[in-house]
Residue, then its C-alpha position, 0 to 999 in steps of 0.5 A: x909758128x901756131x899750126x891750127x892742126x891739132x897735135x897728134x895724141x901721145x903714142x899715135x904715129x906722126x902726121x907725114x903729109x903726102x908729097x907730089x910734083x907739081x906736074x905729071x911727065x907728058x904721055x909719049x905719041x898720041x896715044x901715050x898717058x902721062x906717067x907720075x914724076x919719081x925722080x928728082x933729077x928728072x924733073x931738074x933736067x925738065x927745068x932746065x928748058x926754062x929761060x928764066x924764072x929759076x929759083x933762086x936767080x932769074x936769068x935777068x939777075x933778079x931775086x926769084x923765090x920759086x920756079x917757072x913752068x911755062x907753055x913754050x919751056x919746061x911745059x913742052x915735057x910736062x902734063x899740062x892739060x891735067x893741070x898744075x897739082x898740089x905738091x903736099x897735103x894741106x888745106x887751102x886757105x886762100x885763092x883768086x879767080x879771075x872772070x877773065x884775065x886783066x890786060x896791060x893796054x901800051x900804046x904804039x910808039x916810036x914805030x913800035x905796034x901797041x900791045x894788049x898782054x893779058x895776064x893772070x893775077x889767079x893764085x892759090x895758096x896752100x898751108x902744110x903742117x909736118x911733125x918730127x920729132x914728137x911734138x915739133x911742128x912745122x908749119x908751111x906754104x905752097x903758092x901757085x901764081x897765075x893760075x888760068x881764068x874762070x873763061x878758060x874753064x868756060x870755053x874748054x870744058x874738058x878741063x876740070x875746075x879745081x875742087x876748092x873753088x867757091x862754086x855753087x850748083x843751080x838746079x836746072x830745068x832738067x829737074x823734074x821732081x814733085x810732091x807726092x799727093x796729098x793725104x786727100x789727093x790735093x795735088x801740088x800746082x804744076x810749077x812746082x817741081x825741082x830737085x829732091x833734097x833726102x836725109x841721107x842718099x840714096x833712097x833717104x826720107x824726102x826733106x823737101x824739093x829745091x825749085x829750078x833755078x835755085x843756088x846751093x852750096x855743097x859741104x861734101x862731094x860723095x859720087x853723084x851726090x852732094x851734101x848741102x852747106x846752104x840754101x841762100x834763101x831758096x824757097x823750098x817746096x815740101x815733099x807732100x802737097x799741102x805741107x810745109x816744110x822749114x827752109x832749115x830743113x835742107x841742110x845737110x840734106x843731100x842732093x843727086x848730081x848726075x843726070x836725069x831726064x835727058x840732061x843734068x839735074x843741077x850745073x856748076x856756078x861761081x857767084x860773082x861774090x868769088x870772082x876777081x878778089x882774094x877768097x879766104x874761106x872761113x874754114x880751109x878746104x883739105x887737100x891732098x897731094x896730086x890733086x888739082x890746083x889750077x892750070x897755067x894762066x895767060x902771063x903776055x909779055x910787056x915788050x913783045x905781042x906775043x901769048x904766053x901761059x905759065x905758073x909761078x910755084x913756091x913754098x915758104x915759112x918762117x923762122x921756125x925752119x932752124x929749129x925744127x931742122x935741128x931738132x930732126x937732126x939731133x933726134x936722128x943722131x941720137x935715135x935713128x939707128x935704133x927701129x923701135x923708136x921710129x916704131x913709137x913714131x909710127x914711121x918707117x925704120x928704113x932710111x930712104x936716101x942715098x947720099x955721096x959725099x965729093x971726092x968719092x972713088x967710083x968702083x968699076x965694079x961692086x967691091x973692085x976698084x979697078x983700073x983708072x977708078x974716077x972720082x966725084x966732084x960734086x956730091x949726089x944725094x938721090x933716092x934708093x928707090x929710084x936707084x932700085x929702079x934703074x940698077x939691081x943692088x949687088x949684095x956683098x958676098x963676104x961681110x965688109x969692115x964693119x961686119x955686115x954685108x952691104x948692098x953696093x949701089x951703081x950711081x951717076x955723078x960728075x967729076x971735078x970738071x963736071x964731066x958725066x962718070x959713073x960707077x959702083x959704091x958700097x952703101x956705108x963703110x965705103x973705102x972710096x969715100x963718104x957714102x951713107x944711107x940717109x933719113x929724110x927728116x934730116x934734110x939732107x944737104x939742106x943749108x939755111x942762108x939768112x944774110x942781108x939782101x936788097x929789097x928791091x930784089x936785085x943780085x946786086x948790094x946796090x940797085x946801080x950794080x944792078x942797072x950797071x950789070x943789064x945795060x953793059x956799063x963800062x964800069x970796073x968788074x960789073x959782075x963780080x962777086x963783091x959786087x953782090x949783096x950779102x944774101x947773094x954772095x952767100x949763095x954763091x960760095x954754096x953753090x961754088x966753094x972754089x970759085x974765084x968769084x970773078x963772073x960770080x952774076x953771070x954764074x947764079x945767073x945760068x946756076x939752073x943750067x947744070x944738073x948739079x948746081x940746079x941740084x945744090x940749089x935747089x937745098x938752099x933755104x933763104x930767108x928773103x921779102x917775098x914778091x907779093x908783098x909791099x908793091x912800093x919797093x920796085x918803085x926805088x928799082x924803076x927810078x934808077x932804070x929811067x935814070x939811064x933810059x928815059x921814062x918808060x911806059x912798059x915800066x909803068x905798066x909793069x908797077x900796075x901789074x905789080x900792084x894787081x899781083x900782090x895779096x899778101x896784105x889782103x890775106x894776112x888778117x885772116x889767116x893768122x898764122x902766115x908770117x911777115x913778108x920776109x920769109x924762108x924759101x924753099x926749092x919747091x922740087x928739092x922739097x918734094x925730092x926729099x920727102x916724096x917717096x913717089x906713088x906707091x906701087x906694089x911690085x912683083x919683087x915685093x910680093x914673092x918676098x912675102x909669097x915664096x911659093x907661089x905663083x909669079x904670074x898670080x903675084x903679078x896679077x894681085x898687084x896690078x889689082x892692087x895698085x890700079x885700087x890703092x885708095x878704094x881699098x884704103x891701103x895708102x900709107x905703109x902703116x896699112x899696107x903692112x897690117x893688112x898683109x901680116x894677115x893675108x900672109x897667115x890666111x893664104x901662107x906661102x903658096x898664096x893659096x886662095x881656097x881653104x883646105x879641109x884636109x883635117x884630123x878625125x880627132x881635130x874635127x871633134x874637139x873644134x866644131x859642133x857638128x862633128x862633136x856631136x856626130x863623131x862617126x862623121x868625123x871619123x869617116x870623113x878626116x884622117x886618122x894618124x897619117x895626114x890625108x890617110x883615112x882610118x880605113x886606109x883610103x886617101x881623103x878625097x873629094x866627098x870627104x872635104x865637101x862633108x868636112x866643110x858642110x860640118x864645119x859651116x852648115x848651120x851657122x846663122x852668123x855665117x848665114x849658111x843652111x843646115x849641112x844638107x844645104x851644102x852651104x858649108x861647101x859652096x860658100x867655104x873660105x876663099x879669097x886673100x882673107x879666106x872670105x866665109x859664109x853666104x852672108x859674106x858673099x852677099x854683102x861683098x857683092x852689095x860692097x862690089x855693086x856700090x864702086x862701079x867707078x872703079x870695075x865699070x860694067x862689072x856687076x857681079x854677083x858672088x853669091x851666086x857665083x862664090x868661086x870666082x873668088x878664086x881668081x886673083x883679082x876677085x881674090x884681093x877685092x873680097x880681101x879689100x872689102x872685109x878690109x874696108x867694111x870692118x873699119x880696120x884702115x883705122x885700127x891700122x893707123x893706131x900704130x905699129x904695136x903688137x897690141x894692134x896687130x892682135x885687135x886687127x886679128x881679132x876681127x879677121x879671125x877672133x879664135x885663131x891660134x896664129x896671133x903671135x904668127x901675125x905680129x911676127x908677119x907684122x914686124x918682119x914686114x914693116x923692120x924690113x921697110x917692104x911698104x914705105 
C-alpha cells in the first residue's frame, strides 16, 4: 500500500511509532490517579468483563472486527474520565462529530413502553506507518467508533476536547487591546479594540488587532500561544491609528490564549461546517500515542430503555500484511543475532519478548526440576520487562549446553486442563521445552487467516445456520463446526487444534472468557468486509430473521442506524491510500502487546548500572526527576537516552559526582591554560608536585588552592562570561551539574531556559546565577543537564544514529577538547549493546 510518509534516508534509524493502550488503569480509592497499562495480559483479564463485542466473535455469534469497552463492562476498571487515547503515532485522517447524538424513535407496542435510544455515529480514524526492515512499509488504520458528542463536552467542561478537531477561536469581549496612537496623536475610535496579532510570541512586532467576536483558525499550539492558519475574512485593525494593515498580514502571526482582564481572551468553537458529517482535513493532524481521541459516546440499546456509553476500537490494513511480516521474519533469521545490524537500523539489539512453547516442563526451582514438575498446556508469549518487573531473574551459576550463562525467568501458565500453574524456565537452550527470547518485529505467534466468510457477518456458512443457532431451532448439531463458514472454521482450529468441534459456535462464542484463548486470538489477523462499509448486506441477514418473527421495528431501526454508521465510502475518495472494505483485522490490544514497551521510566537499578559508585538515595532522586520531565528534556526514544548518558557518564564518573574537582598537576596547569602559562609561580604554588594532592612544599592542596586553580582556569574567559581572576567568577560559576554546566553566562541562560517551562516546576523561578550551587542537588543537577541538552539541539544529533560518528559530534559540543572521545563512544556502545534504555 502507497505510505504518504516519506521514506527514511539511507543510514537514518527506522521509523518505530510509539504504542499506547487505548485506556489507562482507573485510580484506587478516591484519591487514587490512574496508572499506565503494561502489561498485555492485564488489560485481556479487563476485557473479560465484556458481555459482548470481543474480537473476533461476538456473544451473539456475529463477526466483530474490534473490541468493546463500555461504561457498565470493562469501563468499570479503566480511566474513562481521561478518555479513550490513540493506541500508535499516526495522523488523523478523517473523524465525525455529532451536535448531539441522533436517536432511534420505537414506538410502544404490544404492552411494551416506547423507546428513545440515542446513539453515537462519532468516529475517528487514524493512519500509521512502520518500517522493517529497511525500505518495508506498512501502512495501518486504527478506528475508534461512537465517540461522545460535541453537548457532552459542552455540559462537562472538565473534560478535555480532542486536539485534532476542526475547532476555531473567537476573540471574546475580554480583549482589550488597541492601536497605538498616531504619528500625530490621532487616536484609534473606541470600538476599535481586540486582540494583538505579533510576528513571533511573546514580545514580537504588533502585525495587526483581531476585532472581538472574530473567528480564527490555529496552525500550532505552543502554551498559551497560537499560530494563525486563517482569518475567515476578519476585518483587521492596524496596530497604529490611522494605518492600514493588509488582511494577509495575520497569517502565521501568533495570538495570546490565556487570560486577560478578568476573563479569557479568545473561546474555543466548532463551526457548523465540523459538526454531524464525516471531516477529512486536507492535511492529517500528527498524533502521538497516549493522546487523546475522544471519550465513550451514548450507544442505547434497541430493545431495552436503558443508557449506555461505550466505544468500538479496531485496527486494520491490507494485503500487505503477509509480505511485510515475511520479510521481518526472514530479516530476523538472517540478521537478528547479529547487534551490529540492528545498529545500522538504529533499533535496539535486545529482543523484548519471552516466548513459551506448549508442553513446556516448569521447574520448581531455577536450574532444578524437581518433584511432580508440571507441564504447559497453552503457550505464553509475554513481555520480559514485564516479567522483570513481578520476579528477579536468576543468573545461572555455571554456564548451561550452550555455554552461556543464562537468566531463568518465573513464569505463570496453564496446563492441559487450563488449571492455573507456574514455575521457572531458562530463557534459551531450555531442557524442559521450547523457550527463546524473541523480537517483536517477528510478530510473534501472529498467524494470518483469509479463508472465505459470509458478508452478512455471521459465524454460520449460511445466514439460516445463523437464525437457527439464535433461536434454538430444533434442527441437527446447530452449533457444530461444520456448520460454520470457512473463515470461522479457521478460527476455531487456531484457536482449539484438539477440539472435536461439536459446540465449535458456542465456543468462539465465549473464546474472550479464558485468558489464554483471549491470548491466541488476539495474534489472529483475518481478512474480513469491514462493518462500515456496504450497509445493504444486513438487509439479506434481516430478511431471513423476519422469516421466523414476523416483521420487526427494532429491525427496522436497526438498518437506519446502520446506514447512519457507515463512512467508509464518504472517506475513501479522499484518503487515497485506505483499502477496499474487505480488509485484514488485527487485535487492537495483541497489537499494542507486541510492540509496546510501556512508557519508559528510569529506574534505580538502571542507574547504579551506569553509577556503581554512587549514591542510591541520589540515583533515585535523578530518576525520579527524570522520569516526572522525559519529553520537556527530549529524552523519549532509547537512541536519546543512550547518548545522553554516554556523556554524563564521562562528565560526573562513577561516584556521579555533580561538582567539578580542581585537584590538578602544577605542570598539567602550565601546559593546559592560559593563565597559568603565564604565571607559572601560581601554578607551582597552587597544584601538586609528584604526588596527587601533595603540594611542592609538602602541604596537602586545600581549599584556597582550588578556588585559586578554578579563578586560573576560568577567569577571564569571555565566552564562559566570566571576570577576570579576582572576580573570582572562576570559582563561583565552576562546573557542577550532570554535564558540569560552566561559566556565568551558562547559568544565566539555563535560568532564562528554567523561567521559560513554568508548567513543568510551577512556582519554581529560580535563579541560578545567583545561586550557582543549587546546581548540586540532583534535580537541579539533571535539569542544567536537560538544558544544555536541549538548548544545543542534540535530541537531533541523537537520532542520526547509533554510530560512533555520532557520538563524537555530540562530544564535540559538550566538550570540544576532551581527551575522553573514544571513553564516551565506548559508554555509547556499552550502553546501548546492553538494551539499558529500550
Amino acid at each position: 500500500m502507497a505510505n504518504t510518509t516519506p521514506p527514511n534516508p539511507p543510514g537514518a534509524p527506522l521509523k518505530q511509532p510509539g504504542f499506547a493502550f487505548p485506556f489507562r488503569r482507573k485510580g484506587q480509592g478516591n484519591a487514587g490517579s490512574s496508572a499506565d497499562f503494561t502489561d498485555e495480559h492485564d488489560f485481556h483479564k479487563v476485557l473479560r468483563q465484556e458481555p459482548s463485542g470481543c474480537y473476533s466473535v461476538s456473544g451473539k455469534g456475529m463477526w466483530h472486527g474490534g473490541i468493546h469497552v463500555t461504561e457498565a463492562g470493562a469501563g468499570r476498571s479503566l480511566d474513562l474520565k481521561n478518555g479513550v487515547r490513540c493506541i500508535a503515532e499516526g495522523e488523523v485522517v478523517a473523524w465525525r462529530v455529532n451536535r448531539a447524538y441522533p436517536v432511534s424513535e420505537i414506538p410502544a407496542e404490544n404492552g411494551k413502553p416506547a423507546i428513545s435510544a440515542p446513539y453515537s455515529t462519532g468516529f475517528a480514524l487514524v493512519r500509521h506507518s512502520m518500517e522493517f526492515p529497511r525500505g518495508t512499509t506498512l501502512t495501518f488504520f486504527s478506528l475508534y467508533m461512537h465517540l461522545q458528542d460535541l453537548a457532552g463536552y459542552e455540559s462537562d467542561t472538565s473534560q478535555p476536547k480532542p486536539a485534532y478537531w476542526s475547532t476555531q477561536f473567537k476573540v471574546t469581549g475580554f480583549a482589550w487591546d488597541k492601536p497605538h496612537a498616531g504619528p500625530n496623536g490621532q487616536v484609534a475610535p473606541a470600538e476599535q479594540q481586540g486582540l494583538r496579532i505579533r510576528a513571533t510570541r511573546p514580545h514580537g512586532t504588533i502585525l495587526g488587532i483581531l476585532p472581538q467576536g472574530a473567528q480564527v483558525s490555529l496552525s500550532k499550539r505552543e502554551g498559551d500561544w497560537g499560530q494563525l492558519k486563517d482569518t475567515h475574512g476578519a476585518q483587521l485593525f492596524a496596530p497604529t491609528a490611522g494605518a492600514y494593515v493588509n488582511p494577509d498580514a495575520a497569517i502565521n502571526g501568533w495570538i495570546f490564549l490565556g487570560k486577560e482582564n478578568g476573563g479569557p481572551v479568545v473561546e474555543e468553537i466548532m463551526p457548523d461546517s465540523s459538526l454531524d458529517r464525516v471531516v477529512v482535513p486536507s492535511t492529517p493532524v500528527p498524533i502521538k500515542a497516549g493522546e487523546l481521541i475522544g471519550h465513550l459516546g451514548r450507544y442505547d440499546s434497541l430493545s431495552q430503555q436503558t443508557a449506555s456509553r461505550m466505544v468500538h476500537i479496531e485496527v486494520f490494513c491490507d494485503d500487505s500484511i503477509k509480505s511485510f511480516m515475511e520479510q521481518g521474519r526472514t530479516w530476523i533469521s538472517n540478521n537478528g543475532a547479529h547487534p551490529d545490524r540492528w545498529q545500522q537500523l538504529g533499533l535496539p539489539s535486545a529482543p523484548t519478548i519471552l516466548r513459551v512453547d506448549r508442553n513446556t516442563t516448569l521447574y520448581g526451582r531455577a536450574e532444578r526440576q524437581g518433584q511432580d514438575a508440571k507441564q504447559t498446556g497453552v503457550i505464553l508469549v509475554t513481555a520480559l520487562a514485564e516479567l522483570a518487573k513481578h520476579h528477579e531473574p536468576h543468573v545461572e551459576r555455571e554456564p548451561g549446553p550452550d555455554g552461556y550463562k543464562r537468566h531463568w525467568w518465573h513464569v505463570d501458565s496453564a496446563d492441559v486442563q487450563g488449571k492455573a500453574i507456574d514455575g521457572w524456565v531458562r530463557e534459551e537452550s531450555f531442557a524442559g521445552g521450547r523457550v527463546t527470547r524473541e523480537f517483536a518485529q517477528k510478530w510473534v505467534g501472529f498467524q494470518i487467516l483469509w479463508d472465505a466468510h459470509d458478508p452478512t457477518h455471521t459465524m454460520f456458512a449460511t445466514t439460516k445456520a445463523f437464525v437457527d443457532h439464535a433461536s434454538g431451532a430444533d434442527v441437527p448439531e446447530p452449533a457444530a463446526l461444520g456448520k460454520l463458514s470457512p473463515l470461522m472454521a479457521s478460527i476455531y482450529r487456531a484457536l482449539y487444534p484438539t477440539g472435536d468441534g461439536s459446540r465449535a459456535a458456542g465456543d468462539l462464542c465465549a473464546a474472550a472468557e479464558d485468558p489464554w484463548t483471549a491470548l491466541r486470538m488476539s495474534r489472529l489477523i483475518i481478512r474480513h468486509e469491514s462493518e462500515w462499509a456496504n450497509p445493504d448486506k444486513w438487509k439479506q441477514l434481516i430478511a431471513e430473521i423476519e422469516k421466523q418473527t414476523g416483521p420487526q421495528v427494532q429491525h427496522e431501526a436497526e438498518q437506519r442506524r446502520i446506514e447512519k454508521l457507515v463512512w467508509w465510502d464518504d472517506v475513501k475518495p479522499h484518503v487515497t491510500d485506505l483499502p477496499g472494505s474487505d480488509v485484514f483485522h488485527i487485535h487492537p490490544i495483541g497489537l499494542v502487546g507486541n510492540f509496546c514497551k510501556g512508557k519508559f521510566q528510569f529506574t534505580l537499578a538502571m542507574m547504579q548500572r551506569l553509577f556503581p559508585h554512587a549514591d542510591r538515595d541520589v540515583l533515585q532522586e535523578v530518576a525520579d526527576e527524570l522520569n516526572a520531565h522525559l519529553e520537556a528534556y527530549k529524552l523519549d526514544t532509547p537512541l536519546r537516552r543512550t547518548h545522553f548518558f554516554a556523556q554524563v557518564m564521562q562528565e560526573t564518573g562513577p561516584s556521579l559526582s555533580r561538582e567539578e574537582g580542581f585537584v590538578w598537576k602544577a605542570s598539567s596547569l602550565i601546559s593546559s591554560f592560559s593563565y597559568f602559562h603565564h604565571h607559572p609561580d601560581q601554578a607551582n604554588g597552587h597544584g601538586y608536585h609528584q604526588i596527587k594532592g601533595i603540594k611542592a612544599d609538602g602541604t596537602h592542596m586545600s581549599q584556597a588552592d582550588f578556588e585559586a586553580i578554578a579563578n586560573g582556569a576560568y577567569g577571564g574567559r569571555t565566552e564562559l562570561g566570566n571576570g577576570d581572576y579576582a572576580s573570582g567568577d572562576g570559582w563561583r560559576y565552576r562546573g557542577r551539574g550532570l554535564k558540569q554546566l560552566t561559566g556565568r553566562a551558562n547559568y544565566r541562560t539555563f535560568s532564562r531556559w528554567h523561567a521559560t517551562l513554568q508548567n513543568e516546576w510551577p512556582g519554581e523561578v529560580l535563579d541560578f546565577e545567583e545561586n550557582p550551587d543549587l546546581l548540586v542537588q540532583p534535580k537541579y543537577a539533571v535539569r542544567s543537564a536537560a538544558y544544555f541538552w536541549v538548548a544545543h539541539n542534540l535530541p537531533a544529533k541523537a537520532d542520526k544514529g547509533a554510530s560512533a560518528q555520532q557520538v563524537n559530534a555530540i562530544t564535540a559540543i559538550v566538550n570540544l577538547n576532551a581527551d575522553s572521545y573514544a571513553a564516551r563512544v565506548s559508554n555509547f556502545n556499552t550502553i546501548y549493546s546492553r538494551g539499558d534504555f529500550n
